[in-house]
N, C-alpha and C positions, 0 to 999 in steps of 0.2 A: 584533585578530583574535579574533573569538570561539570555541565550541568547534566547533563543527560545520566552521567553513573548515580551524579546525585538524586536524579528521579528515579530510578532503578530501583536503589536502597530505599528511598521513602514507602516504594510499592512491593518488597520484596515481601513482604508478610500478606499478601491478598494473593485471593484465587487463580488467578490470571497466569499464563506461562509468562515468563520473561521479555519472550519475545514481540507478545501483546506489548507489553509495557515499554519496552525498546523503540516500535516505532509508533508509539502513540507521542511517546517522548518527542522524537524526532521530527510528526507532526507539528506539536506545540512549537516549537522554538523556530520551526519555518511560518508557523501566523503568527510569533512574534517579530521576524523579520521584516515581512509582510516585501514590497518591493523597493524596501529602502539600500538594498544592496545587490551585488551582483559580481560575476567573473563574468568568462570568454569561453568561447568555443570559438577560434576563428576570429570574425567581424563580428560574432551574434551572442550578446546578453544573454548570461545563464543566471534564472533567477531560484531563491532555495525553495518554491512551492514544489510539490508532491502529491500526484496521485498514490495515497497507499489506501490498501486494504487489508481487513482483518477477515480471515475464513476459519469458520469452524461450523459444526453442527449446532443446533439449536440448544439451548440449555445444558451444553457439555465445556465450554470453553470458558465461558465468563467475556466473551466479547465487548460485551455493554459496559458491563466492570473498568475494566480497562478505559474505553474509551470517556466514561463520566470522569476517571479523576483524572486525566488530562483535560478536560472540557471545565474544572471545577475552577483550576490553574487561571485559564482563560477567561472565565466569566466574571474571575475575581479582576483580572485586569482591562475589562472592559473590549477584549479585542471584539473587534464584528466578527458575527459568527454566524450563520445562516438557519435560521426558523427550522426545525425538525419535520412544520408540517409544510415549508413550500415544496411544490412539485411544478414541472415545467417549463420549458425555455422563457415562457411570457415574465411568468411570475420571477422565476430567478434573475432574468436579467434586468426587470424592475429594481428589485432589492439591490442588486449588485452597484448598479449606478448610482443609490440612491447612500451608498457608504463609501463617503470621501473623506479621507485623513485629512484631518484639521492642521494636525505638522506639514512644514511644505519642506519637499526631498530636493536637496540638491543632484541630480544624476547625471552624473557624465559632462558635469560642466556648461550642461548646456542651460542651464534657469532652474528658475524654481517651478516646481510642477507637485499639481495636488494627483496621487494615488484613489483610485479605487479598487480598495483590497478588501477579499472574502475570505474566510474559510469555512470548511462547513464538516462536523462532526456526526457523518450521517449513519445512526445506529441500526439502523432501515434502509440502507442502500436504492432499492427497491423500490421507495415509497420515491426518494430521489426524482430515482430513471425512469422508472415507469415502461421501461419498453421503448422509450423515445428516441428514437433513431437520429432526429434532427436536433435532440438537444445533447444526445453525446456528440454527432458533430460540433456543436458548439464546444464543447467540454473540451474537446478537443483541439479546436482551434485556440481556446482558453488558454490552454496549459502554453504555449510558446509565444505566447503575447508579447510583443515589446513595446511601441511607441502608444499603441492603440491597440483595442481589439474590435473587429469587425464582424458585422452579424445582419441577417435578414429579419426584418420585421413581417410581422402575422401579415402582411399587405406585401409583401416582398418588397421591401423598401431598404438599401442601404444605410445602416445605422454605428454608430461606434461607439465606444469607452474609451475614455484615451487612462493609458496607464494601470488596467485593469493587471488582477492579479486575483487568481484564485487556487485555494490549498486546500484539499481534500482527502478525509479520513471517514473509509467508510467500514461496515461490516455487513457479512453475508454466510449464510451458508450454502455449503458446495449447489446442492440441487435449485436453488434461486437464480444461482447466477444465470442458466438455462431460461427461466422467464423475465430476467429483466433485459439481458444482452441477446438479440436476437441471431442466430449461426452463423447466419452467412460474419456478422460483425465478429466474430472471437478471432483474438488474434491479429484484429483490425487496429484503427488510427488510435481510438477510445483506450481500448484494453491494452496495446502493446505502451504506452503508456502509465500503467498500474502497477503498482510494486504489490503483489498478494504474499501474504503471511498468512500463512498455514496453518493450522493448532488440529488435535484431533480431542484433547481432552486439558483440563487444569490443572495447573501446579498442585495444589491441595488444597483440602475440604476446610474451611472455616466460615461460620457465620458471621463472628462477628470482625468489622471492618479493625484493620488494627493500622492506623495510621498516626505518625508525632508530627505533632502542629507547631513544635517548632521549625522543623528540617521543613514544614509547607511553606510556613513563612522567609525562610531563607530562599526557597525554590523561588517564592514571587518573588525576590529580592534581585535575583539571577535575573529574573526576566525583564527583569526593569532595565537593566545592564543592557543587557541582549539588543531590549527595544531602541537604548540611544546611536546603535549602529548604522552609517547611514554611507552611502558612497562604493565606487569600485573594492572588491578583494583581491589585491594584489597576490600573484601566483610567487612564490622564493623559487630561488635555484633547485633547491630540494624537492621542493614540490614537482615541477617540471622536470629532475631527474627521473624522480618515481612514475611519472602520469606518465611522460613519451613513450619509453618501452615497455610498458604496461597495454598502450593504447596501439601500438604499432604488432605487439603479436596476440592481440584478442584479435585485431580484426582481421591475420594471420589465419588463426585458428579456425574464426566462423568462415570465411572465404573456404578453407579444406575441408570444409563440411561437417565442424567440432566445436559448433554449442556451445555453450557454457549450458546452457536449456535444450534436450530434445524438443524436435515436433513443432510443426508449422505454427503451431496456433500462437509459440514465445517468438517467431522470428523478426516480428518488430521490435518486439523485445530487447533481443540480444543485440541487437542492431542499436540501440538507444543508449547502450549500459554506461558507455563514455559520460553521456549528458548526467544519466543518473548518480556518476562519481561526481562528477564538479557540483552539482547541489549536494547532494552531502555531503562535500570537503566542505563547504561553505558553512554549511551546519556545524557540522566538527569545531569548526575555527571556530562560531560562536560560542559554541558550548564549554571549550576549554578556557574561553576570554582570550582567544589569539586576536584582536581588534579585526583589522581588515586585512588581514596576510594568510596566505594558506600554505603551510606548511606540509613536510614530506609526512610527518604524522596525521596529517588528516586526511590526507589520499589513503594511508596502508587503515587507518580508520574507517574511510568508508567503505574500502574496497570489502574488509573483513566484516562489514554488515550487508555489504549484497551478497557475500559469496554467503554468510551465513543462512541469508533467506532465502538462495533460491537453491538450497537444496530439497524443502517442499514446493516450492512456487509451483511445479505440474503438474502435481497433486490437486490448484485451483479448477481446473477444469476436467478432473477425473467425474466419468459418467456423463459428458458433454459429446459424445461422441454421434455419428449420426445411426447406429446401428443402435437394438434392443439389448445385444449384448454386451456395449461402451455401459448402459447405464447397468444393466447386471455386475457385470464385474465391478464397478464402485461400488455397490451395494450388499455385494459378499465380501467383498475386502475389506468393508468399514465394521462389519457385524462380526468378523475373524479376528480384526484388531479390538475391538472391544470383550470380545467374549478371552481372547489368549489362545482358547482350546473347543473345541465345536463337532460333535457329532455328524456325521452327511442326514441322518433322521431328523435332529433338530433344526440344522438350515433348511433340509427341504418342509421341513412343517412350517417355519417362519415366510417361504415365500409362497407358498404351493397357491397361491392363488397369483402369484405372479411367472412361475414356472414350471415345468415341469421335471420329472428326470433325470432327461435326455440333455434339457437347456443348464442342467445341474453340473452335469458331467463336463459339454463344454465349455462350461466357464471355470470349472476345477480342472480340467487340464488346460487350458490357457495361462491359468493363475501358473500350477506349477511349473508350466515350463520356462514361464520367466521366474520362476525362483521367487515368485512371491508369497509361498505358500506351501506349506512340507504335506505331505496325503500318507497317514499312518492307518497301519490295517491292525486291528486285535479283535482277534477271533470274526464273528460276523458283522462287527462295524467298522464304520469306515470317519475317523477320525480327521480334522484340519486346523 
């Protein structure tokens, strides 16, 4: 059992779906890697940081849940972790520089060179972003850092990090994501970038936390492992059997116009997905204890955790659309799935100050004609 199952089973008894707990996991064990290791794409360094995200609605998922006892993991180990309350390119790239790994990483042969490595468990996404158009550029530039990363100072002045490295785990719900990512950006450098994880509701209802502190204590024990890994991950044969024609008919696929994600807003996305497998191959291998080797099990490993996440990932920007009836139709689709079964009386009573109708009608037949939604008639009501 590697680490990651073994965090699973520690979290299996708490609120949270699985899948919360899956890549909160896979968060942790990329800030414990931090950028003491790496593969290839090519000539270009693939290091195991990740933009993931947690989405669900507000007080329905257990978001926070999840992300505290991954973050609990962390704190106990000391990793850098970024302040809950920074916000801002200024402030963040202050803190960032200002946490340098005291270990000095041999990389690539070429010296020793001190890292600075972030992560940041932002339970507030939000509070994050702010809207900041030129700090998700940054964020962006972040994520593919190699030697250095480069940045504008408040004075527009040329500035760098050499070595920087930053991992992020954040949460959100759907309608936020609208004010913190401004339109024209969705789908842009920032987001196509994001790995979102979906939830619309929790596993089950328990107050009290039911966690064995032994299996925690093994969990840091894991991590300590994890953290002495230092150096290139050599690809095996098996490995590069799986990844080539893997990677030779996705990009097959998306070229004929077949997604793996409908709709503009994932096609950086899908365009990315290669990269997003060799960091988590990289993870896989740490998490099983493959040292620095990646094997044909942790391609078919991580491939079976992207394909399993993006079968909601579109669902992240439902109600993001630029029309009234993008955010209608999220908002009758969320209140259908929560309810099971729904009168046309009582949805129109629930928005009637946001609709009318007429506006009822077409979004009940929009729903139905993609089949997302069955329209049942007994006697004079009209059921959904």
């Amino acid at each position: 059992m590697g680490w990651i199952e073994q965090y699973l089973d520690y979290t299996k008894e708490t609120e949270p779906k699985e899948s919360y707990h899956l890549w909160t996991g896979i968060s942790v064990v990329a800030a414990c890697l931090q950028k003491r290791v790496y593969t290839r794409i090519g000539v270009k360094r693939v290091y195991p940081n990740l933009y993931i995200v947690l989405v669900g609605e507000s007080g329905k998922t257990r978001k926070t849940t999840a992300m505290e006892l991954g973050e609990d993991l962390l704190q106990e180990l000391e990793v850098p972790l970024c302040p809950d309350s920074i916000s801002g390119r200024q402030a963040f790239t202050h803190f960032l520089r200002s946490k340098r790994v005291a270990k000095k990483e041999n990389i690539n042969g070429i010296g020793e060179v001190t890292t600075h490595s972030l992560t940041a468990f932002a339970k507030e996404l939000r509070v994050l972003l702010r809207g900041d158009v030129d700090f998700m550029a940054d964020l962006t530039d972040l994520y593919d850092a190699d030697r250095k990363w480069e940045y504008y100072t408040i004075l527009r002045e040329l500035d760098s990090v050499p070595w920087a490295f930053f991992n992020l785990l954040g949460a959100t719900a759907p309608d936020w994501i609208r004010t913190m990512i401004p339109k024209e950006a969705m789908g842009g450098g920032f987001t196509s970038r994001i790995i979102f994880v979906v939830e619309h509701s929790k596993k089950l209802t328990e107050p009290d936390l039911h966690l064995n502190w032994r299996k925690r204590e093994e969990l840091l024990g894991g991590l300590r492992e994890i953290q002495k890994l230092n150096g290139q991950v050599d690809e095996t044969r098996g490995f590069k059997e799986a990844f080539r024609p893997w990677y030779i008919e996705s990009d097959k696929q998306i070229m004929a116009g077949n997604p793996p994600i409908e709709g503009s807003k994932f096609a950086g996305y899908c365009s990315r997905r290669a990269l997003f497998i060799k960091k988590l191959s990289i993870i896989a291998s740490a998490s099983r204890g493959g040292g620095l080797a990646l094997e044909r099990e942790d391609f078919e490993w991580a491939l079976g955790r992207l394909v399993g996440v993006e079968e909601k990932m579109s669902q992240a920007f439902a109600g993001q659309g630029s029309s009234l009836l993008a955010e209608l139709l999220y908002r009758v689709v969320s209140t259908i799935r929560d309810e099971k079964r729904i009168s046309q009386a009582e949805l129109l009573r629930r928005y009637m100050y946001d609709m009318d109708i007429m506006q009822l009608r077409n979004v009940e037949e929009s729903l139905v004609r993609q089949k997302i939604i069955t329209r049942e008639v007994e006697g004079t009501e009209i059921f959904y």
